[in-house]
C-alpha positions in Angstrom: 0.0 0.0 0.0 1.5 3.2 -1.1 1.3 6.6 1.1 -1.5 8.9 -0.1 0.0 11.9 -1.9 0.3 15.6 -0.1 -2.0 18.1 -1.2 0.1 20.8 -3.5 -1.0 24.6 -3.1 -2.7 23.3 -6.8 -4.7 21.0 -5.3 -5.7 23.4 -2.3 -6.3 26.7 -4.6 -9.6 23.9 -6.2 -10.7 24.1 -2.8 -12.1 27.5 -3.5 -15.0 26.1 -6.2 -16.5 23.8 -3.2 -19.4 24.5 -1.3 -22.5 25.4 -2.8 -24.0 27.9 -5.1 -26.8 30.0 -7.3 -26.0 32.0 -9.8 -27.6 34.0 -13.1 -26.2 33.4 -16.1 -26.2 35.3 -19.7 -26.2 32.7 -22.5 -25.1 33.7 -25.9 -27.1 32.1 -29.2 -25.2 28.8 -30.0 -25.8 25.8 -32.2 -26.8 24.5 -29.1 -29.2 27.0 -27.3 -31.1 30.1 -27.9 -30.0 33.1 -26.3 -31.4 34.5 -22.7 -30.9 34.3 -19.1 -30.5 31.1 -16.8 -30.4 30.4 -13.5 -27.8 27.4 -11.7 -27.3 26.3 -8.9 -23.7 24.4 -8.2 -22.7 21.8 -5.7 -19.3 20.8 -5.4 -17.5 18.7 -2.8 -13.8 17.7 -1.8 -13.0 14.1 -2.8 -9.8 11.7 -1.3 -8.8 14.5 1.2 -8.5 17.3 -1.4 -7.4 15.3 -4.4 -10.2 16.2 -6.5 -13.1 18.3 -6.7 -16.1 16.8 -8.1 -18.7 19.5 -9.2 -22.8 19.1 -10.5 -24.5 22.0 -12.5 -27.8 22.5 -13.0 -29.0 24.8 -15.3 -32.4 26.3 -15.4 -34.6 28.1 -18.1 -38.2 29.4 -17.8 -38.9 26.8 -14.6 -37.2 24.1 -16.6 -33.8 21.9 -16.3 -32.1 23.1 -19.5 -28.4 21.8 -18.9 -26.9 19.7 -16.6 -23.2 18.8 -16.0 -20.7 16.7 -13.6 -17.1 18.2 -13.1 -14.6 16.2 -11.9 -11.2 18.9 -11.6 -8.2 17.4 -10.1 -4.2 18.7 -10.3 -2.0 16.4 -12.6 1.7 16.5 -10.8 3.4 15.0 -14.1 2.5 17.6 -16.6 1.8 20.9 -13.8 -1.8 21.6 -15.1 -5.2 21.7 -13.4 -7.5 19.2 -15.2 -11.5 19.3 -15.9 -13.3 16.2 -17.2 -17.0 16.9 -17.7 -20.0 14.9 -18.5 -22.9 16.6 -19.2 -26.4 15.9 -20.6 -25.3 16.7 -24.5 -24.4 13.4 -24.4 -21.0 13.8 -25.9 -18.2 11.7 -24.3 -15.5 13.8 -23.6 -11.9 12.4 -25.4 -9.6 13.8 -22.9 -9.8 16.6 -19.9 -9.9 20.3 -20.3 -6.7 21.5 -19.1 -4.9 24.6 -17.8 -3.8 26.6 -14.7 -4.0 29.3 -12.7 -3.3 32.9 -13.9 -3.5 34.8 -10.3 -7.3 34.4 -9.1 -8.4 33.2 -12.7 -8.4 29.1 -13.5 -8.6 29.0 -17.0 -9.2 25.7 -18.8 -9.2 24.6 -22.7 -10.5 21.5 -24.3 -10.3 20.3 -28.1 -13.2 18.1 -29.8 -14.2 16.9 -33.0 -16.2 20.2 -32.9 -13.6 22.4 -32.2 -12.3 23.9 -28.8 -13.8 25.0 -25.6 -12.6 27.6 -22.9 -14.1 27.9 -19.4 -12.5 30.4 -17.5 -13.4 30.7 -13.3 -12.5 33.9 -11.7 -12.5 34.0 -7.9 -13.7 37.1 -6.2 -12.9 36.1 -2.6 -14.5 33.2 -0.5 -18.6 33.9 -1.5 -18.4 34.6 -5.3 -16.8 33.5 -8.5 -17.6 34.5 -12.0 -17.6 31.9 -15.6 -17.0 32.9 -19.0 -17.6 30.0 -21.3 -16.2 30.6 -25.3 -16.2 28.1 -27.8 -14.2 28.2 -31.6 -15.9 25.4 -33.8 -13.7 23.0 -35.9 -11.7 25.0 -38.6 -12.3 28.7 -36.9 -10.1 30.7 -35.8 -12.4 33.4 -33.8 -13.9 32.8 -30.1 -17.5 32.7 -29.4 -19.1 34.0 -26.4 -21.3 31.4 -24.9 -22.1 31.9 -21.6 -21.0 34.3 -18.6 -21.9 33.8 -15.0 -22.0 35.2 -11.6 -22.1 32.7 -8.5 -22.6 33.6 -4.8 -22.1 30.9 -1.9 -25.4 29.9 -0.4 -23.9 27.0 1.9 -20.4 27.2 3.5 -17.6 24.7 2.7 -18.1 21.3 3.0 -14.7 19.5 2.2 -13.2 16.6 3.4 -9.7 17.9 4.3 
């Protein structure tokens, strides 16, 4: 049996997305969804001391579940970059993680699909409230589309497992 790994100040700086949360959201007109506002509501817990954090979504729109996602973030040692796989109700099965790092209180994150790439950036703004931006640049583009930007408040304190 091998020693359980130490927490890096990577691993601890995911401990600021736990806890739970509601937020409004502005959507931008995709392929996938018309424009308008949401509302969400977040939930995301510690996992194996700190290790990961695993993160549900849940998207509203007029009284209805519009979009729904689980988040699994985690710190890879080898390569030095945070990683996000999601599954979400699209249905698409992710082919690798999103992955990227920290730039001061920002976590920004990129992934690459068959239909193009996707960029979710988290800003922190202290211990109640964090803001999204989600931009996406289909297959063969080289221009970045808004698709969503969010606002998040803490409606439950930290629950982690440290």
């Amino acid at each position: 049996m091998s020693a359980v790994p130490s927490l890096t100040p990577d691993h601890r700086r995911l401990q600021a997305l736990v806890g739970a949360w509601r937020g409004e959201e502005e959507m931008s007109a995709t392929q996938w969804a018309p424009a308008g506002r949401t509302s969400a509501e977040v939930e995301a817990a510690a996992e194996f001391g700190g290790l990961f954090v695993t993160q549900r979504y849940r998207q509203m729109r007029d009284g209805r579940e519009s979009f729904a996602s689980h988040n699994v973030f985690g710190f890879d040692q080898a390569d030095g970059l945070t990683k996000m796989f999601a599954f979400d109700s699209m249905g698409f099965f992710p082919a690798g993680p999103a992955s990227g790092s920290w730039e001061s209180d920002r976590l920004v994150l990129e992934r690459l699909s068959p239909r193009g790439a996707a960029r979710v950036t988290y800003m922190i703004d202290g211990p109640d409230g964090y803001r999204t931006h989600l931009e996406f640049k289909p297959a063969g583009s080289e221009n970045w589309q808004d698709m969503a930007k969010g606002a998040f408040r803490r409606v439950s304190p930290s629950q982690t497992t440290l």
